[in-house]
C-alpha positions as CSV (number, residue, x, y, z in Angstrom):
1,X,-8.0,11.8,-32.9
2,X,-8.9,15.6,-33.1
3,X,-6.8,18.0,-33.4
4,X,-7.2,21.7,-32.1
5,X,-5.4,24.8,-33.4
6,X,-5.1,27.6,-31.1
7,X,-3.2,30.8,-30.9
8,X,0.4,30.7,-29.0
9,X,-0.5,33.3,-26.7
10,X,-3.6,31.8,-25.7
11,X,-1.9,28.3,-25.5
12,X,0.8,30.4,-23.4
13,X,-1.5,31.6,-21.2
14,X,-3.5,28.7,-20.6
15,X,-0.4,26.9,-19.6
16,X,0.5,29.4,-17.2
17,X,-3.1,29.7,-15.6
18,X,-2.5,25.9,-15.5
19,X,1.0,26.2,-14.0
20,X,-0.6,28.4,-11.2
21,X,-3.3,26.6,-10.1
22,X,-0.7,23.4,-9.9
23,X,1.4,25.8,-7.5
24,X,-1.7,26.7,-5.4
25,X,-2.6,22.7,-4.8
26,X,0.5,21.7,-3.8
27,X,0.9,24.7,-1.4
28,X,-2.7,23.5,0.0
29,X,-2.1,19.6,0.0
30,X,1.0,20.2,2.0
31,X,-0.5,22.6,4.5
32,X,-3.0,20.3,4.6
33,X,-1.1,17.1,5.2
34,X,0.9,19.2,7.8
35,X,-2.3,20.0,10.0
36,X,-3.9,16.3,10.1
37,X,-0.9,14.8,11.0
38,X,-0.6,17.1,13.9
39,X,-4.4,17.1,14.8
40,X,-5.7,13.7,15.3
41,X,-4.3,11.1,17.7
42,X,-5.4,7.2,17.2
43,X,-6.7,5.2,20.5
44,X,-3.3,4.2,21.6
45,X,-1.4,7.2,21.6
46,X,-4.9,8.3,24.1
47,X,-4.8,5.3,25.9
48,X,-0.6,6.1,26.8
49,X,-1.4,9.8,27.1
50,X,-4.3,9.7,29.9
51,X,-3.0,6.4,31.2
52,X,-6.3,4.5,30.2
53,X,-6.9,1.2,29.4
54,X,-8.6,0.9,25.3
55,X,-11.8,-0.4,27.3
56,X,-12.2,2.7,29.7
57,X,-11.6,4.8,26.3
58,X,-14.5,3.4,24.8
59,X,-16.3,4.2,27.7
60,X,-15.8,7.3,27.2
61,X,-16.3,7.7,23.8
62,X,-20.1,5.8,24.0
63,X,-21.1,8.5,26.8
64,X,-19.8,11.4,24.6
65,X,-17.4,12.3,27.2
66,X,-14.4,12.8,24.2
67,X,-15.4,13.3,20.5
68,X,-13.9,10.9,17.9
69,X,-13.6,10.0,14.4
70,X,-13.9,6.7,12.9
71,X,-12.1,5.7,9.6
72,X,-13.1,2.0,9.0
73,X,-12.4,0.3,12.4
74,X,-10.2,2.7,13.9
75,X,-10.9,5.7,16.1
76,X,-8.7,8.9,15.5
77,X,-9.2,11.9,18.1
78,X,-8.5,15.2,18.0
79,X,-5.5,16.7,20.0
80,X,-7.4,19.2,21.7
81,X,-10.1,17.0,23.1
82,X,-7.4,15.0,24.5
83,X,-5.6,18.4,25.9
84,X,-8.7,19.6,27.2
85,X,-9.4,16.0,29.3
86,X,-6.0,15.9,30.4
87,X,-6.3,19.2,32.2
88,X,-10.0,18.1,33.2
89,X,-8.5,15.4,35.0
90,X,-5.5,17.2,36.8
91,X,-8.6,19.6,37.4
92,X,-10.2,16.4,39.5
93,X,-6.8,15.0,41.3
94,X,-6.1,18.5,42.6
C-alpha cells in the first residue's frame, strides 16, 4: 500500500470541495427522482385515464398518435401527451 503525505489545509480543503459536491448530487438526484415520478405514466394508468383498452393504446402508439418510452417490455408515457390527448378528445365529443 502507498501512502501519501499532504498538507492539513489542503487535505481540509479537499474534503470540503468533496463535501460540497456530495451536497450538490443529492440535491440533484432528489429533484430528479421527484420529476420522473411525476412525468411518466405506464400503459395502465393510460389505458384507466382515457378509458382505452391496452390494444387501442398500442394503436395508437404504432401510428405515432402519442409518444412513448420503452424500458425493457414496458411502455412509460409522458403526462403531458396524455393531457394533451385527453383534451384532444373532449375537443372531438364536443
Amino acid at each position: 500500500m502507498e501512502i501519501v503525505i499532504i498538507e492539513r489545509e489542503a487535505f481540509e480543503t479537499f474534503m470540503a470541495e468533496v463535501s460540497a459536491l456530495t451536497e450538490k448530487v443529492d440535491r440533484l438526484c432528489a429533484r430528479g427522482t421527484e420529476r420522473r415520478l411525476k412525468k411518466w405514466m405506464d400503459g395502465e394508468d393510460v389505458c384507466r385515464l382515457l378509458r382505452l383498452s391496452p390494444k387501442t393504446l398500442q394503436s395508437m402508439r404504432d401510428r405515432g398518435i402519442v409518444a412513448c418510452s420503452q424500458v425493457g417490455r414496458k411502455f412509460y408515457y409522458r403526462s403531458e401527451d396524455v393531457v394533451r390527448l385527453v383534451s384532444e378528445k373532449q375537443e372531438g365529443a364536443s
